[in-house]
SENUZA-39065 format. One record per residue (C-alpha): x, y, z; residue number from 1. Coordinates in Angstrom, 3 decimals. Example, Ala and Ser with C-alpha at 12.3 -4.5 7.8 and 13.67 -1.06 7.14 Angstrom:
<atoms>
@east 12.300	north -4.500	up 7.800	i 1
@east 13.670	north -1.060	up 7.140	i 2
</atoms>
This chain:
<atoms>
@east -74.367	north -136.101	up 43.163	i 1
@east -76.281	north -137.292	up 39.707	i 2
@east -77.555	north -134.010	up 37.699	i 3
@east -81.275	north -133.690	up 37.700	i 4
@east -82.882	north -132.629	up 34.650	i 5
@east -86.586	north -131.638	up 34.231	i 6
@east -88.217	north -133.728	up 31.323	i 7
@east -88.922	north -130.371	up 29.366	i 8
@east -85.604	north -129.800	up 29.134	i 9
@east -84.568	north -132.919	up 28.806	i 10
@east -86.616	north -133.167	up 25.500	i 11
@east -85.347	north -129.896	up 24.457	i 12
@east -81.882	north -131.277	up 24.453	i 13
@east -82.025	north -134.885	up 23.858	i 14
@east -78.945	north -134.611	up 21.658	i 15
@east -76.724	north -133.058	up 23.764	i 16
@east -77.642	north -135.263	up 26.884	i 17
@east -77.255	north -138.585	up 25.043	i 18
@east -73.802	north -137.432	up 24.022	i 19
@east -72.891	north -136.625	up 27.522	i 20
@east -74.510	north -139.794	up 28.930	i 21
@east -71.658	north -141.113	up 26.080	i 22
@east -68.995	north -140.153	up 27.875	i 23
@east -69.939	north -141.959	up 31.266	i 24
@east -72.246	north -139.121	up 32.609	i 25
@east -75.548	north -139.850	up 34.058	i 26
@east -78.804	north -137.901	up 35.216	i 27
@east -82.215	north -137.896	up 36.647	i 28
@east -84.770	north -136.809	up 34.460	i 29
@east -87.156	north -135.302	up 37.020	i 30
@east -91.016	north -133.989	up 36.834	i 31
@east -92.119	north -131.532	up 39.128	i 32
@east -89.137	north -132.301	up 41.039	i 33
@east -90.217	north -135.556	up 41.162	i 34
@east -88.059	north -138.340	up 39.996	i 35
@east -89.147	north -139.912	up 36.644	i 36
@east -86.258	north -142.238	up 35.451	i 37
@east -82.510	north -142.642	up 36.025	i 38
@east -79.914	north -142.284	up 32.376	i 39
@east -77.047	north -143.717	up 32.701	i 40
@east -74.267	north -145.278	up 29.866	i 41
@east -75.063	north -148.683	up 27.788	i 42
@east -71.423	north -149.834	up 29.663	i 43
@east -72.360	north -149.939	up 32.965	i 44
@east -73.311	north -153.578	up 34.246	i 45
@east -77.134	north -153.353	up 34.569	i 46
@east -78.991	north -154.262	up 38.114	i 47
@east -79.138	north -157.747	up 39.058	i 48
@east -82.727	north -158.474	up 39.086	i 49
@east -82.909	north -161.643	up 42.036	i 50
@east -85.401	north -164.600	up 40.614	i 51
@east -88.775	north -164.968	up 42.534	i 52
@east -89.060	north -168.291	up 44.305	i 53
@east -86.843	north -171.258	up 45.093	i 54
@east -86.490	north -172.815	up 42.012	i 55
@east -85.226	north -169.570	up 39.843	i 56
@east -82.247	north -171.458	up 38.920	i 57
@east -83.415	north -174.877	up 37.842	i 58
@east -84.455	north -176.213	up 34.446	i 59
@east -88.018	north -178.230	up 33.662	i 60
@east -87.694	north -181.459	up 33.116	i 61
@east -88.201	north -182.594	up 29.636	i 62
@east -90.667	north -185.263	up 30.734	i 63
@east -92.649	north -182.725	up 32.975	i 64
@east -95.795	north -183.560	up 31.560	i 65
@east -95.885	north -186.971	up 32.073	i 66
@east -94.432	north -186.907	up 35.306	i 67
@east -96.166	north -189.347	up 37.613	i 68
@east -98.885	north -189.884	up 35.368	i 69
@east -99.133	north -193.660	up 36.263	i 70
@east -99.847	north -192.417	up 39.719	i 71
@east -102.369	north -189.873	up 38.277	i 72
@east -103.960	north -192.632	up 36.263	i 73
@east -103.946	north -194.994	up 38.735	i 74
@east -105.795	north -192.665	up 41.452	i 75
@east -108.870	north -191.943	up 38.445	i 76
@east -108.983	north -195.439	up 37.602	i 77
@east -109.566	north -196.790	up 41.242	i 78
@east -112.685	north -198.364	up 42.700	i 79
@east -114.832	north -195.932	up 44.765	i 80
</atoms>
């Protein structure tokens, strides 16, 4: 189970818990019993954060701005 600490005392002893959180300890730093943030070490792979939409993995085109504009033009130019 990961060590809670109350934020007082985790100000109190910053030093000491960074060095601990050095050698692949982590802990809850807690407010009121209620949980405030997690420490853990710099080594450990961070969360994958998952992309929002379908197209989180594709690139913008370089012509992106001027895509269909002949269409665009076209459609604003037309006889009403």
């Amino acid at each position: 189970m990961t060590r809670k600490v109350n934020i007082r005392d985790a100000k109190a002893h910053l030093a000491r818990l960074v060095k601990q959180v050095a050698q692949d300890e982590s802990f809850i730093i807690t407010n009121a019993g209620k949980p405030l943030a997690r420490i853990v070490p710099m080594d450990q792979p961070a969360p994958q954060t998952r992309g929002v939409g379908f197209m989180t993995n594709l690139s913008v085109p370089e012509d992106f701005d001027r895509m269909g504009a002949d269409e665009i033009e076209q459609l604003f130019n037309a006889d009403m």
